[in-house]
CHARMM-style PDB file with segment names, atoms N, HN, CA, C and O in Angstrom:
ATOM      1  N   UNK     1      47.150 -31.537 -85.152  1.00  0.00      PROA
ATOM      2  CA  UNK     1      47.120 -31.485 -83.688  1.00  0.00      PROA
ATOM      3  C   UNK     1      48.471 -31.946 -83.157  1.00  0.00      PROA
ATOM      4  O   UNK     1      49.184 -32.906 -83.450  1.00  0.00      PROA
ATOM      5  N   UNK     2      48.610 -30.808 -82.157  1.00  0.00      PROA
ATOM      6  HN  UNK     2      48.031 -30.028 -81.919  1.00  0.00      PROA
ATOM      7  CA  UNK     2      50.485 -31.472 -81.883  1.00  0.00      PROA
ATOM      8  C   UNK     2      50.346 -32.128 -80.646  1.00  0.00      PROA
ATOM      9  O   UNK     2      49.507 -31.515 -79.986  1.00  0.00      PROA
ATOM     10  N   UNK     3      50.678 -32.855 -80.188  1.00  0.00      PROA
ATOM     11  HN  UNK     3      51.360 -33.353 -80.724  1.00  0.00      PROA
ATOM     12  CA  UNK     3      50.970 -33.487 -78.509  1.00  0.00      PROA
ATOM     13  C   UNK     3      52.085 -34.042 -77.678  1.00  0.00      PROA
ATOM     14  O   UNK     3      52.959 -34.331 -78.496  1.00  0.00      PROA
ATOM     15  N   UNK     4      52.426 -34.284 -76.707  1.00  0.00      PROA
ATOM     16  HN  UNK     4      51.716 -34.049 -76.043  1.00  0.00      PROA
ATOM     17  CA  UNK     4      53.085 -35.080 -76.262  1.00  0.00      PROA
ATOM     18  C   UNK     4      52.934 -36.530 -76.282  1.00  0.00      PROA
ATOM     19  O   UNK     4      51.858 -36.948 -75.853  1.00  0.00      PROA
ATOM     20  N   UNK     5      54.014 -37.613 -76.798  1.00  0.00      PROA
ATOM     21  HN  UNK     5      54.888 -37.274 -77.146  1.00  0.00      PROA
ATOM     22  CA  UNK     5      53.735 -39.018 -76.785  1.00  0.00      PROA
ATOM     23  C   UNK     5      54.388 -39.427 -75.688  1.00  0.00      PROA
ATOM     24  O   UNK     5      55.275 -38.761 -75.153  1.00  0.00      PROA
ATOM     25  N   UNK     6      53.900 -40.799 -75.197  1.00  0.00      PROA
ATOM     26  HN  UNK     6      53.180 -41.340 -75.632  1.00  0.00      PROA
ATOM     27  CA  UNK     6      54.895 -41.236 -74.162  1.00  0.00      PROA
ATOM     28  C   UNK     6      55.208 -42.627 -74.761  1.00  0.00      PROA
ATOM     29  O   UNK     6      54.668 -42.919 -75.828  1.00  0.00      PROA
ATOM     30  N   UNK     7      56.175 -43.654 -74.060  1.00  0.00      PROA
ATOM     31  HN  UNK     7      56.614 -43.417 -73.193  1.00  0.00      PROA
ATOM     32  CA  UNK     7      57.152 -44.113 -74.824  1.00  0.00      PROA
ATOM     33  C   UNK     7      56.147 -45.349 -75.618  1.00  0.00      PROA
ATOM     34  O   UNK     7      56.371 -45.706 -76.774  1.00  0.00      PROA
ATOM     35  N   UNK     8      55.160 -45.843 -74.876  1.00  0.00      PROA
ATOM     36  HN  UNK     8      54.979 -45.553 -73.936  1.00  0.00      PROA
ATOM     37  CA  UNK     8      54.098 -46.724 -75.139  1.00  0.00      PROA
ATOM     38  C   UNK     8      53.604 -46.315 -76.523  1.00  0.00      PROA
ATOM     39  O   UNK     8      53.734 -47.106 -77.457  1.00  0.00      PROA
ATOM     40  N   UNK     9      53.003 -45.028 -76.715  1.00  0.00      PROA
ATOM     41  HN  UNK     9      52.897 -44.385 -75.957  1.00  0.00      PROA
ATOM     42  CA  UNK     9      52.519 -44.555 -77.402  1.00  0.00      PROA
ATOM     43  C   UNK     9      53.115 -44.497 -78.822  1.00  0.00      PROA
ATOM     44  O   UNK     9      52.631 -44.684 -79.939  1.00  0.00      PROA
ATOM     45  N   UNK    10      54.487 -44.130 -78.321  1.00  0.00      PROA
ATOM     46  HN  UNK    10      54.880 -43.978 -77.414  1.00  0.00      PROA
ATOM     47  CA  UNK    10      55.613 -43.889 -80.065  1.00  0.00      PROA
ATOM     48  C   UNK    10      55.540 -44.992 -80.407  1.00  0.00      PROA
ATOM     49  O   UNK    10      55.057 -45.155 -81.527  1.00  0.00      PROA
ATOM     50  N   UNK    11      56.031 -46.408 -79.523  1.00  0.00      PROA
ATOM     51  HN  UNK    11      56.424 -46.276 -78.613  1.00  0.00      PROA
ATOM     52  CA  UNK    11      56.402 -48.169 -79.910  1.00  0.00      PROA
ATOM     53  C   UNK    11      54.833 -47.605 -80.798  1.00  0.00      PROA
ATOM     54  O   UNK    11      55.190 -47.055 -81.840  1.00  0.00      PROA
ATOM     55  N   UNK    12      53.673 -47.600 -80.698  1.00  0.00      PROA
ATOM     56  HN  UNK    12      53.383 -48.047 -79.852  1.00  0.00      PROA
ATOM     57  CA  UNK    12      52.923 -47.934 -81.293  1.00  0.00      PROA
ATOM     58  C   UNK    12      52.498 -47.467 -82.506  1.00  0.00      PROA
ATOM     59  O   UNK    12      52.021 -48.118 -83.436  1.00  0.00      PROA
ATOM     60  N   UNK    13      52.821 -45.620 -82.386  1.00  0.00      PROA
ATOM     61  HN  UNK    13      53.208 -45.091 -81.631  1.00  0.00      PROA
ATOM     62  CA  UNK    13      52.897 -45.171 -83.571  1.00  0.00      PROA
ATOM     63  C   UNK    13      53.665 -45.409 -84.460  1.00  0.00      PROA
ATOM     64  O   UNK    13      53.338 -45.174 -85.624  1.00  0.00      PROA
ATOM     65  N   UNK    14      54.965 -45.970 -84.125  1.00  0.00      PROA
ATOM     66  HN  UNK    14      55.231 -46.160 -83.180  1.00  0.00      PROA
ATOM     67  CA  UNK    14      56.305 -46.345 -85.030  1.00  0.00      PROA
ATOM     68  C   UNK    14      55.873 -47.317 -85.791  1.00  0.00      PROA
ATOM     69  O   UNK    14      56.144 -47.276 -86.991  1.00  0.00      PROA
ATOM     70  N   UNK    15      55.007 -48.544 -85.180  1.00  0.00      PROA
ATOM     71  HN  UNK    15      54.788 -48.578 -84.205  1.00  0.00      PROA
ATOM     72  CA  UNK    15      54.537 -49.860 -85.936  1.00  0.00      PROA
ATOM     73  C   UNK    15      53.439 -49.236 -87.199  1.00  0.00      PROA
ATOM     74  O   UNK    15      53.375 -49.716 -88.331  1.00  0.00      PROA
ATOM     75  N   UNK    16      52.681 -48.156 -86.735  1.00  0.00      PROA
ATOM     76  HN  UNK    16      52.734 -47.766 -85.816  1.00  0.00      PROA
ATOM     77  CA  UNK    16      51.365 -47.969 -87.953  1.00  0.00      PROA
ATOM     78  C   UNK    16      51.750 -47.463 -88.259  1.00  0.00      PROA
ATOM     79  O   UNK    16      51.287 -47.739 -89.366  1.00  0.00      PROA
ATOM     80  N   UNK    17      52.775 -46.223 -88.588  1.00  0.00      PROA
ATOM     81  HN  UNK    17      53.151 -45.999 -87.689  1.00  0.00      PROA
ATOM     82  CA  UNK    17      52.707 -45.264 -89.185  1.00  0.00      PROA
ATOM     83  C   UNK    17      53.247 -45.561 -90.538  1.00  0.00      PROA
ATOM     84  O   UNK    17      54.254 -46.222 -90.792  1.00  0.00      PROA
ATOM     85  N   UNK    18      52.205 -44.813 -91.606  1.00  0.00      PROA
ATOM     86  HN  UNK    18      51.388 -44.276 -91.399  1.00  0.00      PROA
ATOM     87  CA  UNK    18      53.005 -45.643 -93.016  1.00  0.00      PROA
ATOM     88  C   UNK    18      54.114 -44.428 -93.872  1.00  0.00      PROA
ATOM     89  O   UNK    18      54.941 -44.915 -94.644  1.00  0.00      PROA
ATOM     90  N   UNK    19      54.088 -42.959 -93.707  1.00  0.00      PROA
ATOM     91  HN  UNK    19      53.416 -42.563 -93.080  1.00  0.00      PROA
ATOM     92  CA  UNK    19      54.693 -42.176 -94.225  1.00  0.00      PROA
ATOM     93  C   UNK    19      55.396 -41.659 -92.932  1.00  0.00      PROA
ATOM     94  O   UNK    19      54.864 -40.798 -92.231  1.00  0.00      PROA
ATOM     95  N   UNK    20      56.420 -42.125 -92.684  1.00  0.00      PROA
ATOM     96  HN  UNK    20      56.852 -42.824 -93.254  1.00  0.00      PROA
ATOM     97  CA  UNK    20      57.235 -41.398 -91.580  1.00  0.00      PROA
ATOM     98  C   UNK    20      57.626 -39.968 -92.284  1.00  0.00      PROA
ATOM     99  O   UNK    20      57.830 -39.594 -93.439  1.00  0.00      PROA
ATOM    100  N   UNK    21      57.622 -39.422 -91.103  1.00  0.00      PROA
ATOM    101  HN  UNK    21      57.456 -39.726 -90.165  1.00  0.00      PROA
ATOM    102  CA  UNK    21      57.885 -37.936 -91.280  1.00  0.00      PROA
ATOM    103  C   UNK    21      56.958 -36.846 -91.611  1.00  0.00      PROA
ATOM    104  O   UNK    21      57.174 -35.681 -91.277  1.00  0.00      PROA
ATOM    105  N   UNK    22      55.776 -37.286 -92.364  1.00  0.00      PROA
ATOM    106  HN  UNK    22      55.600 -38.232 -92.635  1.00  0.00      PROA
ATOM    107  CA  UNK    22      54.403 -36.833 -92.898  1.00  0.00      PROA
ATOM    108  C   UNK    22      53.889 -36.581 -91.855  1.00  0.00      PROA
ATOM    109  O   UNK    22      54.006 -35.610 -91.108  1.00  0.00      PROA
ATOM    110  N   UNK    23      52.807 -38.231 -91.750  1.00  0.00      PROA
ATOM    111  HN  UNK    23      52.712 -39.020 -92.357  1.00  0.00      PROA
ATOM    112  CA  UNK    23      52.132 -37.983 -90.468  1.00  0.00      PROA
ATOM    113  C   UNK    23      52.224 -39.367 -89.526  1.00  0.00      PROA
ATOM    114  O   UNK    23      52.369 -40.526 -89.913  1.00  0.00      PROA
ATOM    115  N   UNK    24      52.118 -38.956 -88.427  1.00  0.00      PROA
ATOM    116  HN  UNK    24      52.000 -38.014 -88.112  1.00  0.00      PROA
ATOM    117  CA  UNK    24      52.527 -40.152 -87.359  1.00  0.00      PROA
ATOM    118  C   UNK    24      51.159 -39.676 -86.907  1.00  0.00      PROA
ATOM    119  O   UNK    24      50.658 -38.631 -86.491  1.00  0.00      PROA
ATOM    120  N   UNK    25      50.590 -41.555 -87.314  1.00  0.00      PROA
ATOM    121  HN  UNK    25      50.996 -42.404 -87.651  1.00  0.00      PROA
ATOM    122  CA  UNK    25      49.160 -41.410 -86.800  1.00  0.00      PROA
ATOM    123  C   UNK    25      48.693 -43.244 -85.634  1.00  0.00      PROA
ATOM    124  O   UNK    25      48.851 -44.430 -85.923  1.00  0.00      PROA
ATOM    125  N   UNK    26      48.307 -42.783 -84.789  1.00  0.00      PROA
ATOM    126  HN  UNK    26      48.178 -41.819 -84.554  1.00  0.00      PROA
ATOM    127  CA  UNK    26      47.774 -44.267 -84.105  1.00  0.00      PROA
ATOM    128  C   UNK    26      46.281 -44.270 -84.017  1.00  0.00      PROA
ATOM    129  O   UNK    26      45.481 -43.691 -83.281  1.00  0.00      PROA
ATOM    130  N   UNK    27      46.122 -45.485 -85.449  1.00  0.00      PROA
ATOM    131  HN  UNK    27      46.772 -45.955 -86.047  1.00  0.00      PROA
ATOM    132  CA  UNK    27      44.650 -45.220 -85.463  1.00  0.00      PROA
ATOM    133  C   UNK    27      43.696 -45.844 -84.413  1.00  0.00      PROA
ATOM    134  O   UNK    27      42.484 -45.633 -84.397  1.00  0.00      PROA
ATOM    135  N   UNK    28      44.471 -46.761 -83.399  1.00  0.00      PROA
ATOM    136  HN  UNK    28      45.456 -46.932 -83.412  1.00  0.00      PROA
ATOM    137  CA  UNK    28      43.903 -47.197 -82.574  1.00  0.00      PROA
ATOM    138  C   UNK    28      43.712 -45.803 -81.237  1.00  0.00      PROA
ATOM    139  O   UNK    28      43.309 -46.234 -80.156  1.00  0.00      PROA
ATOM    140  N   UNK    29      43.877 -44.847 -81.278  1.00  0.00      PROA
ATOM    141  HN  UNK    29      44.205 -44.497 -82.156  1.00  0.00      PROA
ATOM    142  CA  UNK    29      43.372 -44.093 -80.249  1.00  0.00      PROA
ATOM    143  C   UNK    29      42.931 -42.848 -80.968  1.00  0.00      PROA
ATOM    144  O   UNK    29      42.841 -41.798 -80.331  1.00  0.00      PROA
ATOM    145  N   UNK    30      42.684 -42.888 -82.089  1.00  0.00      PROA
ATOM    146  HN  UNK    30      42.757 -43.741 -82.606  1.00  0.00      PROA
ATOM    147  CA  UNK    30      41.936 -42.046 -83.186  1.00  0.00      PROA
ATOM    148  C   UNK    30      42.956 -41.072 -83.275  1.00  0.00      PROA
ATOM    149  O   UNK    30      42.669 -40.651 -84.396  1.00  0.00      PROA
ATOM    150  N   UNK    31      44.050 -40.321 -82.887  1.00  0.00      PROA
ATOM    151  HN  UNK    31      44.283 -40.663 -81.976  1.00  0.00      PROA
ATOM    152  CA  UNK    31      45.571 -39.165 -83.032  1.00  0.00      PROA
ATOM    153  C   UNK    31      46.148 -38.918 -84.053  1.00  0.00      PROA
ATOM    154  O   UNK    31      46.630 -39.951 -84.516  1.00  0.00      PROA
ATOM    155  N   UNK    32      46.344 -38.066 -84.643  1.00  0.00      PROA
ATOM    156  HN  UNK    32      45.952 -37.226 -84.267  1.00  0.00      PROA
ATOM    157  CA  UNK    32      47.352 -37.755 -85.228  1.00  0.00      PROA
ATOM    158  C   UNK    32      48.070 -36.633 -85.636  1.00  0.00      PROA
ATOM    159  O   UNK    32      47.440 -35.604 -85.880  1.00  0.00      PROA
ATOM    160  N   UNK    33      49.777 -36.667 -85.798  1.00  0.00      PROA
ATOM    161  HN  UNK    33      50.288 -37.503 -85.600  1.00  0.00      PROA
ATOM    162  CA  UNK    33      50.328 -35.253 -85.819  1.00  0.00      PROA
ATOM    163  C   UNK    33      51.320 -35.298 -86.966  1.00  0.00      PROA
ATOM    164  O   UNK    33      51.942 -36.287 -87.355  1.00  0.00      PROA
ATOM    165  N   UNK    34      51.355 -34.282 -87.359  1.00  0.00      PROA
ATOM    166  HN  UNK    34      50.850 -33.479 -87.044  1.00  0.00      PROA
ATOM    167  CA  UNK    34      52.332 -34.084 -88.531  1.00  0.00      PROA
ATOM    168  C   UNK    34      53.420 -33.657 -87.982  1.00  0.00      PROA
ATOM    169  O   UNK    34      53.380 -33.261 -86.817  1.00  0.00      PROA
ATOM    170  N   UNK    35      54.732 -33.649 -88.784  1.00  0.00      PROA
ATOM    171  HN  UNK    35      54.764 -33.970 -89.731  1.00  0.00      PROA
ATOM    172  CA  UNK    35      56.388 -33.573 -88.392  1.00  0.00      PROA
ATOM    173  C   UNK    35      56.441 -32.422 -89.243  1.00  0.00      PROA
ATOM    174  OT1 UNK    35      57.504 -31.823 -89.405  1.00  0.00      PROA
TER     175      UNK     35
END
């Protein structure tokens, strides 16, 4: 699923995400998108 993030959103995905570049996922709002 692709979306728009806003800047709140990246700070947060940047902290969980464990395979950058794979998938950028924030499991606190259930999302996620692949690069």
């Amino acid at each position: 699923m692709k979306r728009t993030w806003t800047g709140e959103e990246k700070e947060a995905i940047l902290k969980d995400v464990e395979k950058p570049g794979i998938v950028i996922g924030c499991r606190k709002h259930g999302i996620y998108a692949k690069t």
